[in-house]
C-alpha positions in Angstrom: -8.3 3.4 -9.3 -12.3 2.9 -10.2 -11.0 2.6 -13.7 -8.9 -0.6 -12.5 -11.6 -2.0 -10.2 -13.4 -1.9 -13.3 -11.2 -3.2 -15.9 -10.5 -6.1 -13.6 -14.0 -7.4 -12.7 -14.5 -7.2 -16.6 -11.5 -8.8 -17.6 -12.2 -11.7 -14.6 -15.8 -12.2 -15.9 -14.6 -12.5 -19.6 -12.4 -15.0 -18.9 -14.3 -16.9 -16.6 -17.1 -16.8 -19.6 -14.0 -18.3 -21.5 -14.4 -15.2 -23.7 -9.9 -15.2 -23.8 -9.5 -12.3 -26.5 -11.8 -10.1 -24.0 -10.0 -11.2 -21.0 -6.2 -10.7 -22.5 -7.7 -6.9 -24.3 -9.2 -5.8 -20.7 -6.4 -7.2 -18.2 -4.2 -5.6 -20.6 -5.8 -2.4 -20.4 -5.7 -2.4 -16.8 -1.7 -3.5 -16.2 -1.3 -0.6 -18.4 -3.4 1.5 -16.1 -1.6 -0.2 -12.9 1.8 0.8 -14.5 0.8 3.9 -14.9 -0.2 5.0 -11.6 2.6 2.4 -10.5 -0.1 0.4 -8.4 2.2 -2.6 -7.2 -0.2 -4.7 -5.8 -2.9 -4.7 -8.9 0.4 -5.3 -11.5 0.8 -8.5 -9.5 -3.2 -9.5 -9.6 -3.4 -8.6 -13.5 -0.2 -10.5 -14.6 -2.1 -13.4 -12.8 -5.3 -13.1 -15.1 -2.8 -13.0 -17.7 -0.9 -15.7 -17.3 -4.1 -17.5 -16.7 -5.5 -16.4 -20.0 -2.5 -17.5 -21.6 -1.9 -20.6 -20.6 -5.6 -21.6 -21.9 -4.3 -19.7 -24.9 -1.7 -22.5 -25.1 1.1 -19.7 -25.0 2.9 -20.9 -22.1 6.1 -19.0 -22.7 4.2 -15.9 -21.9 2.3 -17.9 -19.3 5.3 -18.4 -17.7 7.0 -14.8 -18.1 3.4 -13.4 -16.8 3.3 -15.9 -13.6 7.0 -14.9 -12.9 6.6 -11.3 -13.2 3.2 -11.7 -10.9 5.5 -13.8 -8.4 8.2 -11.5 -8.0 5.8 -8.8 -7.3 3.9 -10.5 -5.0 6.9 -11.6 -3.0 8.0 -8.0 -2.9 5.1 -6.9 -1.3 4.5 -10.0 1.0 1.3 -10.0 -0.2 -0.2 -13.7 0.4 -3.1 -13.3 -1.8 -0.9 -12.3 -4.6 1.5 -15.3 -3.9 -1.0 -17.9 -4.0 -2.6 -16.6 -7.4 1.2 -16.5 -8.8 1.7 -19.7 -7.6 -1.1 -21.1 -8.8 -0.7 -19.5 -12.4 2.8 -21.2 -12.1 1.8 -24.2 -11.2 -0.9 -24.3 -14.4 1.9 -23.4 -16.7 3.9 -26.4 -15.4 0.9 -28.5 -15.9 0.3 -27.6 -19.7 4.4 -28.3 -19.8 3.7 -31.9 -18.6 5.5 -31.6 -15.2 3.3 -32.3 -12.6 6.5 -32.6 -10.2 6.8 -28.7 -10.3 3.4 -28.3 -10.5 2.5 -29.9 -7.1 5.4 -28.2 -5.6 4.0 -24.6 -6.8 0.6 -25.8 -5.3 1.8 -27.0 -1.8 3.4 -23.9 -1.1 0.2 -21.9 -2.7 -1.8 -24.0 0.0 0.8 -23.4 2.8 0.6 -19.6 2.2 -3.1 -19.8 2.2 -3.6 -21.8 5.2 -1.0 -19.3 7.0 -2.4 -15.9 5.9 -5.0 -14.2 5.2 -6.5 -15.2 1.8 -10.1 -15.5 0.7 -11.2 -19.1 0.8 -12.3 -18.9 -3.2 -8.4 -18.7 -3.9 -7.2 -21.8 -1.5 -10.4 -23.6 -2.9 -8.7 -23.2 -6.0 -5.5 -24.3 -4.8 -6.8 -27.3 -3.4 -8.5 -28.0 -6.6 -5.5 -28.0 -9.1 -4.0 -30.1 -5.9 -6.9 -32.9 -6.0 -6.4 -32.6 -10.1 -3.1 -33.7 -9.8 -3.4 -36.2 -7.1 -6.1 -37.6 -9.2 -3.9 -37.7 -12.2 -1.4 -39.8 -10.1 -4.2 -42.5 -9.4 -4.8 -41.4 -5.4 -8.4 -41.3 -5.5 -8.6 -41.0 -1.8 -6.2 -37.8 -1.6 -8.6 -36.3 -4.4 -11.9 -36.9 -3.1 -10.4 -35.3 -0.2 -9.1 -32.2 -1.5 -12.2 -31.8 -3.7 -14.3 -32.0 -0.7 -12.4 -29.5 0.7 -12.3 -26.7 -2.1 -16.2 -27.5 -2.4 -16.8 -26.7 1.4 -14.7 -23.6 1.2 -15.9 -22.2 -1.7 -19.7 -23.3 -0.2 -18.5 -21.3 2.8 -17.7 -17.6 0.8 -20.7 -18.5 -1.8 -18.4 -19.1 -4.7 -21.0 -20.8 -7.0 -18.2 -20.6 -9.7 -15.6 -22.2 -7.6 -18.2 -25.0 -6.3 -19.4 -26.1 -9.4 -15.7 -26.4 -10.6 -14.8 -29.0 -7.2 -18.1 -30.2 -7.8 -17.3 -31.1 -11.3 -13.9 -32.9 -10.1 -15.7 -34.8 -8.0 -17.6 -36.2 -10.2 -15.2 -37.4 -12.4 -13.5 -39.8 -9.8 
């Protein structure tokens, strides 16, 4: 288990460094581990980072497969933290794929499940991000600047610098 712990705070800081060979190599190596051991939970969380990493790969068919896979777990285990990260992997693949229709839907219940359970504020920061993103794209400046605000308090709130400075960046772009 220390082995995972560690493979996935390597693979989250490579790919947050935008370093994507590292990220897909180390997240690998760990859903190998998680398989191994048959760790549900962690399966779910590294599918995630991978789908993530793919999609900014541009290989959205395994985006997709990834985000699905992480989904299915996740809603096994009625694990909201899980959910919302599939959701939100989802919801990025739809994106890249030009449907912002899907993509808004995969958000709003990401949000719903965050608001109703349990999950760390740097994930529903995210959440409402991708949201104000879209809502931006869509020309409603006033529903972005809202949901920007609120994914910059949140992620204020658990001292997510990373987080912040992405709503931050949103925000300035309006």
């Amino acid at each position: 288990m220390g082995i995972r712990m560690a493979l996935f705070d390597l693979a989250l800081a490579a790919s947050r460094r935008g370093e994507l060979g590292s990220a897909r190599t180390l997240a690998g190596e760990g859903l190998a581990v998680c398989r191994e051991i048959g760790d549900q939970w962690f399966i779910s969380y590294f599918l995630w980072m991978l789908a993530g990493v793919a999609t900014a790969s541009a290989d959205y068919t395994t985006a997709r497969a990834q985000a699905e896979e992480s989904l299915q777990i996740a809603r096994e285990l009625e694990g909201p933290l899980l959910i919302v990260c599939a959701l939100d992997a989802l919801s990025d693949v739809a994106r890249a794929d030009g449907d912002d229709e899907a993509a808004r839907a995969h958000l709003l219940e990401a949000e719903a499940v965050g608001r109703e359970a349990i999950v760390p504020h740097s994930y529903l920061a995210s959440v409402l991000r991708h949201l104000g993103d879209i809502a931006a794209a869509c020309g409603d400046v006033a529903d972005a600047r809202s949901r920007f605000e609120e994914a910059l308090a949140l992620a204020h709130g658990v001292g997510d610098q990373w987080e912040a400075d992405r709503a931050l960046s949103s925000l300035s772009q309006l």
